[in-house]
VONUNU-230804 format. One record per residue (C-alpha): residue number from 1; x, y negated, z negated. Coordinates in nm, 2 decimals, decimal comma, padded with zeros to 4 digits. Example, Ala and Ser with C-alpha at 12.3 -4.5 7.8 and 13.67 -1.06 7.14 Angstrom:
2
site pos: 1	xx: 01,23	yy: 00,45	zz: -00,78 .
site pos: 2	xx: 01,37	yy: 00,11	zz: -00,71 .
This chain:
321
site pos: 1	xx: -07,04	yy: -12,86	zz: -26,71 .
site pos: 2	xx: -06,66	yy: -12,95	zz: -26,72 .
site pos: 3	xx: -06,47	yy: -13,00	zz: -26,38 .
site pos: 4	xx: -06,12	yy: -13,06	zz: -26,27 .
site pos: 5	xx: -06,25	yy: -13,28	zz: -26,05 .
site pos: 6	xx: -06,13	yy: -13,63	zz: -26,17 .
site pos: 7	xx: -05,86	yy: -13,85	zz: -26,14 .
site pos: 8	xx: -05,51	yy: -13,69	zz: -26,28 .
site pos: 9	xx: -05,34	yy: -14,06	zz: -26,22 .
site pos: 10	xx: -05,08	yy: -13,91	zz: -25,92 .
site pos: 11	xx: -04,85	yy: -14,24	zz: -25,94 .
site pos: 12	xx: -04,93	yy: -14,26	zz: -25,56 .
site pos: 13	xx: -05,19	yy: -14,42	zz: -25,35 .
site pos: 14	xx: -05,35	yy: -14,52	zz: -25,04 .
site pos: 15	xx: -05,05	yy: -14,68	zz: -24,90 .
site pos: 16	xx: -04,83	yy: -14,40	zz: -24,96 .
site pos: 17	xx: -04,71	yy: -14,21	zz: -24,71 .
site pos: 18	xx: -04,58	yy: -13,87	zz: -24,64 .
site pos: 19	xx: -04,25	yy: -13,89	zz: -24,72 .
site pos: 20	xx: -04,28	yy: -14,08	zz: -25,02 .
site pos: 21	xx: -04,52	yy: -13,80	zz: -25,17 .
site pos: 22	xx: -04,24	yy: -13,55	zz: -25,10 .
site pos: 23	xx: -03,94	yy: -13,72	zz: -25,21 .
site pos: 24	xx: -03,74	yy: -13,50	zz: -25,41 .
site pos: 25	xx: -03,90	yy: -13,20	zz: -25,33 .
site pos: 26	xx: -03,68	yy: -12,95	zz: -25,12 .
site pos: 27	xx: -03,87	yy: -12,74	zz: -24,90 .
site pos: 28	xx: -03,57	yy: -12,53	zz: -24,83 .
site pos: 29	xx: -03,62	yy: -12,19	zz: -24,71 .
site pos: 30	xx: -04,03	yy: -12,23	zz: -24,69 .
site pos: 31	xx: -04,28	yy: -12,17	zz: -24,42 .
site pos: 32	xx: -04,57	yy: -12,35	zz: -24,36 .
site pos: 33	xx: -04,84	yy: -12,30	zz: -24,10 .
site pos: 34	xx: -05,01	yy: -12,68	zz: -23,94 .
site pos: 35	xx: -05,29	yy: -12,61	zz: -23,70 .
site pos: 36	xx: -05,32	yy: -12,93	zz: -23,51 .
site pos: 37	xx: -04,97	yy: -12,98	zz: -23,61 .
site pos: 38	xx: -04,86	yy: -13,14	zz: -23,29 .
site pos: 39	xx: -05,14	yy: -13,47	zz: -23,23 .
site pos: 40	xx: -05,21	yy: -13,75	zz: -23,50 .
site pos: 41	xx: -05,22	yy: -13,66	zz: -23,87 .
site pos: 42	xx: -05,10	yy: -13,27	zz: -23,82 .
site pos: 43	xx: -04,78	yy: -13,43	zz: -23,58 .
site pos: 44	xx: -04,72	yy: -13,69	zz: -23,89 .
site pos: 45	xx: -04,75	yy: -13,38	zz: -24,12 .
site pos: 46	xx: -04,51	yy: -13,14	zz: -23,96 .
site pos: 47	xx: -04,27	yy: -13,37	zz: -23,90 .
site pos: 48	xx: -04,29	yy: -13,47	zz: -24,25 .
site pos: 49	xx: -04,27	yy: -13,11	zz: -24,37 .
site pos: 50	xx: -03,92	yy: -13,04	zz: -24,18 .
site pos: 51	xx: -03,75	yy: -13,31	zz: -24,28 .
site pos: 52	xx: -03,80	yy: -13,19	zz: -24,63 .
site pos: 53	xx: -03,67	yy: -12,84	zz: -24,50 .
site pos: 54	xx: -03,95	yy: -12,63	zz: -24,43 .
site pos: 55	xx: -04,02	yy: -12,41	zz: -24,15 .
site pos: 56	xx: -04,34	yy: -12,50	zz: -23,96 .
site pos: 57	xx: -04,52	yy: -12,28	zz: -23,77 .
site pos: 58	xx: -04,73	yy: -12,52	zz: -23,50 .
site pos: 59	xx: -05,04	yy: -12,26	zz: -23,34 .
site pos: 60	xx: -05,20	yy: -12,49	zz: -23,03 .
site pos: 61	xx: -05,45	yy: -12,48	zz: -22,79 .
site pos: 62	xx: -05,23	yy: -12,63	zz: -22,55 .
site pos: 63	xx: -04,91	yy: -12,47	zz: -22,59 .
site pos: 64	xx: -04,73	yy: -12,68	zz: -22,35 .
site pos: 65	xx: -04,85	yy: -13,03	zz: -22,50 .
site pos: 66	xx: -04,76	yy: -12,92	zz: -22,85 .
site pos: 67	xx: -04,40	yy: -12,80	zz: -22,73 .
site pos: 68	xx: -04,32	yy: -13,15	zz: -22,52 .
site pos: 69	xx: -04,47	yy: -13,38	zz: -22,87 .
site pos: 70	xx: -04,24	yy: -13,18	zz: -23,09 .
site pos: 71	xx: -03,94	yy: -13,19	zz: -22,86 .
site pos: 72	xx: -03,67	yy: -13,21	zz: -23,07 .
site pos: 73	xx: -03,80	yy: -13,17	zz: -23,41 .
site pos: 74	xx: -03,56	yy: -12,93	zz: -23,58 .
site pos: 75	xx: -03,77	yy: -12,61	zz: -23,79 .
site pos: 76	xx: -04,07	yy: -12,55	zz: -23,55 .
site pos: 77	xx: -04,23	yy: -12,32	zz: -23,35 .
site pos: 78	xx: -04,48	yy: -12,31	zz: -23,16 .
site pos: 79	xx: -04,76	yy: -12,02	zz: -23,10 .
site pos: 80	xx: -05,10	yy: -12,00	zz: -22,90 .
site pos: 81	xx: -05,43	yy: -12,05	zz: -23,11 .
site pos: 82	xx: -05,78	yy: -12,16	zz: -23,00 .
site pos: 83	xx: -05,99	yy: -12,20	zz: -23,29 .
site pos: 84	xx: -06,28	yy: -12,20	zz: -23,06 .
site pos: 85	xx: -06,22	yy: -11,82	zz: -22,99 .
site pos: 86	xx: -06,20	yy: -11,54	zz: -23,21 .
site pos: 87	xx: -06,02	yy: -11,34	zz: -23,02 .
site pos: 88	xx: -05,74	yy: -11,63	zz: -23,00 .
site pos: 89	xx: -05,72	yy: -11,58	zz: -23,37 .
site pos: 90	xx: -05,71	yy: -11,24	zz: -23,43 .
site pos: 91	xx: -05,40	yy: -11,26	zz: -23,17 .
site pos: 92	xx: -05,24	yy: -11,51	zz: -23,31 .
site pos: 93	xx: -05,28	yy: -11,33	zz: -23,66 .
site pos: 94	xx: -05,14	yy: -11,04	zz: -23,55 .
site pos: 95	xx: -04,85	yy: -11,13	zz: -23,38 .
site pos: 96	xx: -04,77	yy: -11,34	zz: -23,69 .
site pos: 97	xx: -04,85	yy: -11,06	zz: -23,96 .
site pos: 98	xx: -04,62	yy: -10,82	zz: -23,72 .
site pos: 99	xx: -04,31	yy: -11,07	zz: -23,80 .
site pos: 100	xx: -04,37	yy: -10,99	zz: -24,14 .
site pos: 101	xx: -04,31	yy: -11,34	zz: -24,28 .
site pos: 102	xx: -04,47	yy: -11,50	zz: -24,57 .
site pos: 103	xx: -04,66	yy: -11,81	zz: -24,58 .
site pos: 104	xx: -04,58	yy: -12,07	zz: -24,81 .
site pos: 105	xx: -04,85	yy: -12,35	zz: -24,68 .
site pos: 106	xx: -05,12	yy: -12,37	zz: -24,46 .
site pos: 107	xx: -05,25	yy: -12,67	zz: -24,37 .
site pos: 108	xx: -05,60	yy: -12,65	zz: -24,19 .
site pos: 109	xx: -05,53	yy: -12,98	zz: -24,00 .
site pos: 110	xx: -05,68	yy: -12,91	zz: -23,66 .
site pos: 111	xx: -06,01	yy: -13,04	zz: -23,58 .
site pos: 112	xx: -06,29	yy: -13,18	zz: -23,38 .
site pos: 113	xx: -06,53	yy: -13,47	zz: -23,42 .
site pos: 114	xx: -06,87	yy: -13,63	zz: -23,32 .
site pos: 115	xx: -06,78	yy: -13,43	zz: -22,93 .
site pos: 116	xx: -07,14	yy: -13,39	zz: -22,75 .
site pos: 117	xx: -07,28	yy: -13,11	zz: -22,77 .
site pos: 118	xx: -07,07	yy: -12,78	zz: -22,69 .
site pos: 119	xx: -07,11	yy: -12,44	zz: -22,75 .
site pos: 120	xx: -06,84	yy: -12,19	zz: -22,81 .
site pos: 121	xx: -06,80	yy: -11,81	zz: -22,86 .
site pos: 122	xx: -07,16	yy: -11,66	zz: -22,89 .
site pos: 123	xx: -07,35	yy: -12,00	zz: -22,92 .
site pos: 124	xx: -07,21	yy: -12,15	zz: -23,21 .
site pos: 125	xx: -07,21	yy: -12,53	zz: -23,26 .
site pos: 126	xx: -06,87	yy: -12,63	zz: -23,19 .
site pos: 127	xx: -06,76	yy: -12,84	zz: -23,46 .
site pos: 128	xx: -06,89	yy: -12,59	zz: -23,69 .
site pos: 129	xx: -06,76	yy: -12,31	zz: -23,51 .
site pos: 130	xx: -06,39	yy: -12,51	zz: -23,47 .
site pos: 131	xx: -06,35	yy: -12,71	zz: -23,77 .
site pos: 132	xx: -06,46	yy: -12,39	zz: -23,99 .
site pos: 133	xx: -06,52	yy: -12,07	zz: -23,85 .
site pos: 134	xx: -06,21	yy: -12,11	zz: -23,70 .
site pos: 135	xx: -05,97	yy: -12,19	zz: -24,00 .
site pos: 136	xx: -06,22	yy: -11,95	zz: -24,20 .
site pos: 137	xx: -06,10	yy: -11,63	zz: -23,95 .
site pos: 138	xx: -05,75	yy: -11,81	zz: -23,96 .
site pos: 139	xx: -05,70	yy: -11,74	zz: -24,32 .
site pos: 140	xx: -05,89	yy: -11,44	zz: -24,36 .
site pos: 141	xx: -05,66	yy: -11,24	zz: -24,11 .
site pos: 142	xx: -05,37	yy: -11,37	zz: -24,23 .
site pos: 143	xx: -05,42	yy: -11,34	zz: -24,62 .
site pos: 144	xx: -05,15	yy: -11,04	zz: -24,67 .
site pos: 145	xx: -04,89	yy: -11,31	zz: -24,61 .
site pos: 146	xx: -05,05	yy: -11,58	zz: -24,77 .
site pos: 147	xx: -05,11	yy: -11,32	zz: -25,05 .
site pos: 148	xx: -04,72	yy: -11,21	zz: -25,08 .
site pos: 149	xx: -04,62	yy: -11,58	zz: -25,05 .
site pos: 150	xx: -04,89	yy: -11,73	zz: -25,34 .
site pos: 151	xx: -04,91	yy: -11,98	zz: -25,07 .
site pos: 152	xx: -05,14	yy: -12,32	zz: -25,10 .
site pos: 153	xx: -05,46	yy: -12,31	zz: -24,85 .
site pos: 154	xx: -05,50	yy: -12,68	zz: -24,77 .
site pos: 155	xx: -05,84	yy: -12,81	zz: -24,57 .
site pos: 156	xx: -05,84	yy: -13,12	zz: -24,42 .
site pos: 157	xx: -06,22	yy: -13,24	zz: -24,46 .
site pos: 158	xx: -06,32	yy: -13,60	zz: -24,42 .
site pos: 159	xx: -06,60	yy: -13,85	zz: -24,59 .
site pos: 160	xx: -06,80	yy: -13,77	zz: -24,31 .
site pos: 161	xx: -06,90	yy: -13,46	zz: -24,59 .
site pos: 162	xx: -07,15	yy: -13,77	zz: -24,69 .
site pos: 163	xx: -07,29	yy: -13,75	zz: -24,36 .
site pos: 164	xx: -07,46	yy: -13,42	zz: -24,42 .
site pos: 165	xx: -07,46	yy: -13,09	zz: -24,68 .
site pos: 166	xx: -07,50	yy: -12,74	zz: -24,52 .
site pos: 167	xx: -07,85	yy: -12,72	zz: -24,30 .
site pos: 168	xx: -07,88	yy: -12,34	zz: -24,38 .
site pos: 169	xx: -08,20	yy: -12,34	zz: -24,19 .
site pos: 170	xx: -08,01	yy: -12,44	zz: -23,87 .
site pos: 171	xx: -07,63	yy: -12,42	zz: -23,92 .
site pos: 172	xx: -07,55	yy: -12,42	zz: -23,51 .
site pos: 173	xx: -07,79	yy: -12,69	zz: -23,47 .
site pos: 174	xx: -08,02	yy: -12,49	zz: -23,19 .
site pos: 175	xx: -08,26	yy: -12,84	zz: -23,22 .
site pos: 176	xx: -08,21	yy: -13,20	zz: -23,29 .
site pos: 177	xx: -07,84	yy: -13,22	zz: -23,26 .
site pos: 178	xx: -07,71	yy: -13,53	zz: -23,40 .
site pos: 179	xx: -07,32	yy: -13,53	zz: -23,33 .
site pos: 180	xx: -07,23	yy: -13,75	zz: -23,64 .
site pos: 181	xx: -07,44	yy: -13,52	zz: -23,84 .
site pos: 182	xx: -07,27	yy: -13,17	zz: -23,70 .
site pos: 183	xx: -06,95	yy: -13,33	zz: -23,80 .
site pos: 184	xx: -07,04	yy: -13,41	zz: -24,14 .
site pos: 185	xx: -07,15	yy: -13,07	zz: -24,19 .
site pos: 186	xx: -06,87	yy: -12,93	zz: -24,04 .
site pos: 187	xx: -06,63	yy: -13,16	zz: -24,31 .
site pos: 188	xx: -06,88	yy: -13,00	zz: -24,63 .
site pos: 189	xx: -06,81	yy: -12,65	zz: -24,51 .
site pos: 190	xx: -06,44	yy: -12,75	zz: -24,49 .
site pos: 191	xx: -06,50	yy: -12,85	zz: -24,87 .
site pos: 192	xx: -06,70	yy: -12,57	zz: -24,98 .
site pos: 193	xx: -06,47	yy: -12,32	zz: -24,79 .
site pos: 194	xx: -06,19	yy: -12,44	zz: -25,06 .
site pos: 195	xx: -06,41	yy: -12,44	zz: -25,34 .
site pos: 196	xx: -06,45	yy: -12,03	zz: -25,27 .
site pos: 197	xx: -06,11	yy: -11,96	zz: -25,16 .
site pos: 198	xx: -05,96	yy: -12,08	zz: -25,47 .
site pos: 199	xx: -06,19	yy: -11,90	zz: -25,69 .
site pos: 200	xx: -06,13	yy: -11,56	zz: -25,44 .
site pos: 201	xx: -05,76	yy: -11,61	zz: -25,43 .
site pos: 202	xx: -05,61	yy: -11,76	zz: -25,74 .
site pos: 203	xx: -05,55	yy: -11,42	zz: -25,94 .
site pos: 204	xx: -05,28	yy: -11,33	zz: -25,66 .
site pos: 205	xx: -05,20	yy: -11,71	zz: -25,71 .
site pos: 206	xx: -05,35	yy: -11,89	zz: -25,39 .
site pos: 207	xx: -05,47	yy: -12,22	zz: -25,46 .
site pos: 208	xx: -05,69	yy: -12,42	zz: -25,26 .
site pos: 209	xx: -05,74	yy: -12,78	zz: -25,19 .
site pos: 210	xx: -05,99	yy: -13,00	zz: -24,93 .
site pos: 211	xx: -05,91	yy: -13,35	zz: -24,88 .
site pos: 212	xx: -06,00	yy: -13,66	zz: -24,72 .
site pos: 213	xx: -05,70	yy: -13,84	zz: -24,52 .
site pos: 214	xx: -05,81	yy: -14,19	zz: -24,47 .
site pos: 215	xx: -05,93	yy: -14,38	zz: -24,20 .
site pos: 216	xx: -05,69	yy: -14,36	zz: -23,90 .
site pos: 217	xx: -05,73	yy: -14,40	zz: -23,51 .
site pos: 218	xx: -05,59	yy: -14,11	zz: -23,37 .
site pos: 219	xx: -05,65	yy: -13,87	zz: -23,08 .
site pos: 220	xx: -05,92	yy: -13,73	zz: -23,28 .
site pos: 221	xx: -06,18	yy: -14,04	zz: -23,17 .
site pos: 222	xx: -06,12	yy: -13,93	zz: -22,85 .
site pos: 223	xx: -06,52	yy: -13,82	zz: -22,76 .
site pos: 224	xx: -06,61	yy: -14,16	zz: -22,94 .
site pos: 225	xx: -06,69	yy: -14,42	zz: -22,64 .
site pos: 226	xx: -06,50	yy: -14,72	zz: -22,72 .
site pos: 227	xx: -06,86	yy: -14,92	zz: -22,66 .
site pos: 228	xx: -06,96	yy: -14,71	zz: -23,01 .
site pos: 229	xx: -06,60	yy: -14,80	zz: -23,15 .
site pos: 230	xx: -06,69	yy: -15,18	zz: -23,10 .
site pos: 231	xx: -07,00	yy: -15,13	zz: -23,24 .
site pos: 232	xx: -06,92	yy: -14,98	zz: -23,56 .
site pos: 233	xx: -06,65	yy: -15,28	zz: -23,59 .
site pos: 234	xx: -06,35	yy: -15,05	zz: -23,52 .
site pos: 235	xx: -06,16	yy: -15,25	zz: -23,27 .
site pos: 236	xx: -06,27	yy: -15,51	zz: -23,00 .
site pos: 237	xx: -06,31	yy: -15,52	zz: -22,70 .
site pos: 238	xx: -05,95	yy: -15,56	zz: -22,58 .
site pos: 239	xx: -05,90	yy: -15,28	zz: -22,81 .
site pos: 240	xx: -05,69	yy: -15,47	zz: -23,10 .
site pos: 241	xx: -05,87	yy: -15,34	zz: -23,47 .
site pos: 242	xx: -06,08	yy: -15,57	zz: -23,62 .
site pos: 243	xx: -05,99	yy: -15,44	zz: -24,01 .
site pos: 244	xx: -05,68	yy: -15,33	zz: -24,03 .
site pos: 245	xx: -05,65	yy: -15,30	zz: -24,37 .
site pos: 246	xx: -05,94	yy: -15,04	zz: -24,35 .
site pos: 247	xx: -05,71	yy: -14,82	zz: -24,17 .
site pos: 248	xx: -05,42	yy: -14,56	zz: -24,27 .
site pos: 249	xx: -05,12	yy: -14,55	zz: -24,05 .
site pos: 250	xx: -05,06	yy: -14,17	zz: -23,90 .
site pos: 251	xx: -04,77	yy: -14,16	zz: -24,21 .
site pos: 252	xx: -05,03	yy: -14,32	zz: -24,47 .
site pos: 253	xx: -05,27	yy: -14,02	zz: -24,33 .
site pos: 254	xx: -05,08	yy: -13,74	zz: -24,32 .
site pos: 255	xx: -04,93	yy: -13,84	zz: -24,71 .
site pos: 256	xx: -05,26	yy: -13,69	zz: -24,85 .
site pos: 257	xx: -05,24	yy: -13,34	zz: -24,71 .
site pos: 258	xx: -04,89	yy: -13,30	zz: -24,77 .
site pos: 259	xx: -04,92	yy: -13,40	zz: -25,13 .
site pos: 260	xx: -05,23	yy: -13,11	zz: -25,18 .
site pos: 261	xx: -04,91	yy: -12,89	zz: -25,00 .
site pos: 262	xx: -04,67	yy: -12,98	zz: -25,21 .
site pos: 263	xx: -04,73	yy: -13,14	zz: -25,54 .
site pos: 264	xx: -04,59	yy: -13,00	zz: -25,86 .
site pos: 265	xx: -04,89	yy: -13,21	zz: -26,01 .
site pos: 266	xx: -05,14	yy: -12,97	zz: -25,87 .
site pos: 267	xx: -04,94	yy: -12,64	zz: -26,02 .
site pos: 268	xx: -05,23	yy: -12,49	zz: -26,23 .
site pos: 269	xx: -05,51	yy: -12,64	zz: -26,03 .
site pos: 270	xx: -05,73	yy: -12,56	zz: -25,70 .
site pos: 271	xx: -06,10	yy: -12,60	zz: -25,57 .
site pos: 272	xx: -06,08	yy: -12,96	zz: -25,60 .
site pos: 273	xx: -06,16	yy: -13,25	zz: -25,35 .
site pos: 274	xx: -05,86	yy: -13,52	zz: -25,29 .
site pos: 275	xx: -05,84	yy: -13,86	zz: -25,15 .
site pos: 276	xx: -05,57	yy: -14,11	zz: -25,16 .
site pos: 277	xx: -05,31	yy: -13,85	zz: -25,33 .
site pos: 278	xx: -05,52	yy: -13,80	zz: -25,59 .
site pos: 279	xx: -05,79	yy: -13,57	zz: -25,70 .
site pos: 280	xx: -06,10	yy: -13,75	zz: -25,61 .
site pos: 281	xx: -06,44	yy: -13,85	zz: -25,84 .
site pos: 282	xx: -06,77	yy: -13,71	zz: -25,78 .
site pos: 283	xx: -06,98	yy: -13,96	zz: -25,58 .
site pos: 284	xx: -07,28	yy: -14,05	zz: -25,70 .
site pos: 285	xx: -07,60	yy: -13,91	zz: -25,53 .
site pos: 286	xx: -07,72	yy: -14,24	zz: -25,39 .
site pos: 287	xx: -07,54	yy: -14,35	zz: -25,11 .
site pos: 288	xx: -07,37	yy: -14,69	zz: -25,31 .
site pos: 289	xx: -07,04	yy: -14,56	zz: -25,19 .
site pos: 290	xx: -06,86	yy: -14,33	zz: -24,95 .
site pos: 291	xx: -06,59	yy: -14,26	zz: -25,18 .
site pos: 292	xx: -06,51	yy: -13,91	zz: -25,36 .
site pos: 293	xx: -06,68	yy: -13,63	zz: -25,33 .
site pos: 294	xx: -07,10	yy: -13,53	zz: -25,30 .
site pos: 295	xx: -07,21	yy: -13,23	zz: -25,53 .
site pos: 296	xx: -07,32	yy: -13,05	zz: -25,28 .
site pos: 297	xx: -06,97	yy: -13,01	zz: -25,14 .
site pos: 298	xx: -06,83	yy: -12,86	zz: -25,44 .
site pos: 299	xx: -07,13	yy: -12,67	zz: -25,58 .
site pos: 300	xx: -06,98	yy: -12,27	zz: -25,63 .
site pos: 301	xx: -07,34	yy: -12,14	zz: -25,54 .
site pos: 302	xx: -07,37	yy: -12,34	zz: -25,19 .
site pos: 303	xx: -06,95	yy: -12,19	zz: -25,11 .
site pos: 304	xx: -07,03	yy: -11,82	zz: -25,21 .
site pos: 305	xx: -07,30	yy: -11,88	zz: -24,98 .
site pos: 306	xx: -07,12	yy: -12,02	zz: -24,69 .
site pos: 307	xx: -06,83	yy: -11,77	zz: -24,77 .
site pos: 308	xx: -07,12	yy: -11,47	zz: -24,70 .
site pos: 309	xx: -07,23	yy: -11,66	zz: -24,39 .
site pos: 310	xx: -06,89	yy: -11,70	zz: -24,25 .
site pos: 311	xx: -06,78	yy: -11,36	zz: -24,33 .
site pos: 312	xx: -07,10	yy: -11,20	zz: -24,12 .
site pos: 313	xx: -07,05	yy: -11,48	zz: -23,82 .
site pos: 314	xx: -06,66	yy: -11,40	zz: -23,79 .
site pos: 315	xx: -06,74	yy: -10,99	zz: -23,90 .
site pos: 316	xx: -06,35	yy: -11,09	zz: -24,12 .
site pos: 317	xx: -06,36	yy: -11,13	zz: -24,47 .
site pos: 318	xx: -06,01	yy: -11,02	zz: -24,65 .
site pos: 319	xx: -06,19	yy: -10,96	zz: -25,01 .
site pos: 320	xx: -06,45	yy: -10,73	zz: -24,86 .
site pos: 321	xx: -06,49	yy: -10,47	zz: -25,16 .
């Protein structure tokens, strides 16, 4: 079987950073929609994204944290969205559809990891429930303007996707719940909800991408005790980290995203995995690295699958026949 999903040789790397992936490119007169885009890697990539000219639309939980971290960045707004609640979505849809804008980008940036275990909306897992569900209503209810604007559809996954495929015999985890687990099953669905996208989507000229955006500390480690911190060789105990150069900077981070976004290398190509501003290399099945991507991320088969699963959970699905 032939795949897209190798190496295409981007020129740029670990190291770069967000604006060096979009210099030269004028976002002039674009709109682009960054959940999470006021903490971390999504504050990075919106800030990023206006300086090159777009228009960034920033939906938050906390409305009033996102407005005071983006004080005076010029081209945002900022609306109310909880992932966590469907009903939050289909608000926040609405009132966006009703402006009748197009979308240009949407970067699925927002996201929880390795939290304790939570339960949101009707029992769901909340990882799965945030990280996908979430984005997976998110795009569904908005696709007449991601439609009309042939926008990109960019999911911000993680290696953790080695961490675990789908457990389609217990997706909400009712037993045994294993927070490091959840999260890496929440980062394959991210995957696999790209995979199916771009193959629903490309016809009225959506592309898709999933991506993982480095190693960084951000607020995102914030459910992760700093004693499990030390012990996984993070930082030290005063807090200092102990391997720098295994970390990204927020910039570094962010560079990955924004080059799925933007990239005039990508025209033409969708449903693939990216690391390090480039399209990624299947991993092997053993576990001799935690670089690219695992099969079972990118199988078709396992994403229609998840696509019907998520459609029932969310009762959305935009390509409903």
């Amino acid at each position: 079987m032939t795949t897209a999903q190798h190496k295409i040789g981007s020129g740029f790397g670990a190291t770069s950073t967000a604006d060096d992936v979009l210099r030269g490119i004028d976002l002039t007169g674009r709109l682009a929609l960054v959940t999470g885009g006021y903490s971390g890697l999504g504050l990075e990539t919106t800030r990023a994204l206006t300086r090159a000219g777009a228009h960034v639309v920033v939906p938050a939980r906390r409305r009033a944290t996102a407005e005071e971290a983006l004080a005076g960045v010029t081209g945002v707004e900022v609306d109310e969205l909880d992932l966590g609640d469907l009903e939050s979505v289909r608000s926040f849809a609405d009132r966006f559809l009703a402006s009748g804008r197009t979308v240009d980008i949407v970067i699925n940036s927002a996201g929880i990891m390795a939290c304790p275990e939570t339960r949101v909306g009707p029992g769901w897992e909340a990882q799965f429930a945030t990280n996908h569900l979430g984005h997976f209503a998110l795009v569904n209810r908005l696709w007449p303007a991601i439609a009309a604007g042939g926008a990109r559809v960019v999911s911000v996954s993680s290696r953790a996707h080695h961490f675990s495929g789908m457990r389609w015999d217990d997706v909400q985890w009712t037993s045994g719940y294993d927070k490091w687990e959840a999260y890496g099953q929440a980062k394959t669905a991210n995957v696999l909800f790209a995979v199916h996208l771009d193959r629903l989507g490309r016809d009225a000229g959506v592309r898709a991408f999933s991506l993982h955006p480095g190693g960084i500390l951000t607020p995102l480690q914030r459910h992760i005790p700093r004693e499990e911190m030390i012990e996984r060789g993070w930082i030290d105990a005063d807090g200092n980290l102990l391997n720098p150069q295994g970390f990204k900077t927020p910039e570094q981070g962010a560079a990955t995203q924004v080059w799925a976004a933007t990239s005039p290398q990508l025209d033409g190509l969708g449903g693939v995995y990216l690391e390090d501003c480039d399209i990624a290399e299947i991993a092997p099945p053993d576990e001799s690295t935690t670089n690219g991507v695992k099969q079972w991320a990118i199988d078709p088969d396992q994403a229609a699958r998840l696509w019907d699963l998520s459609a029932r959970l969310t009762s959305v699905n935009a390509f409903a026949a």
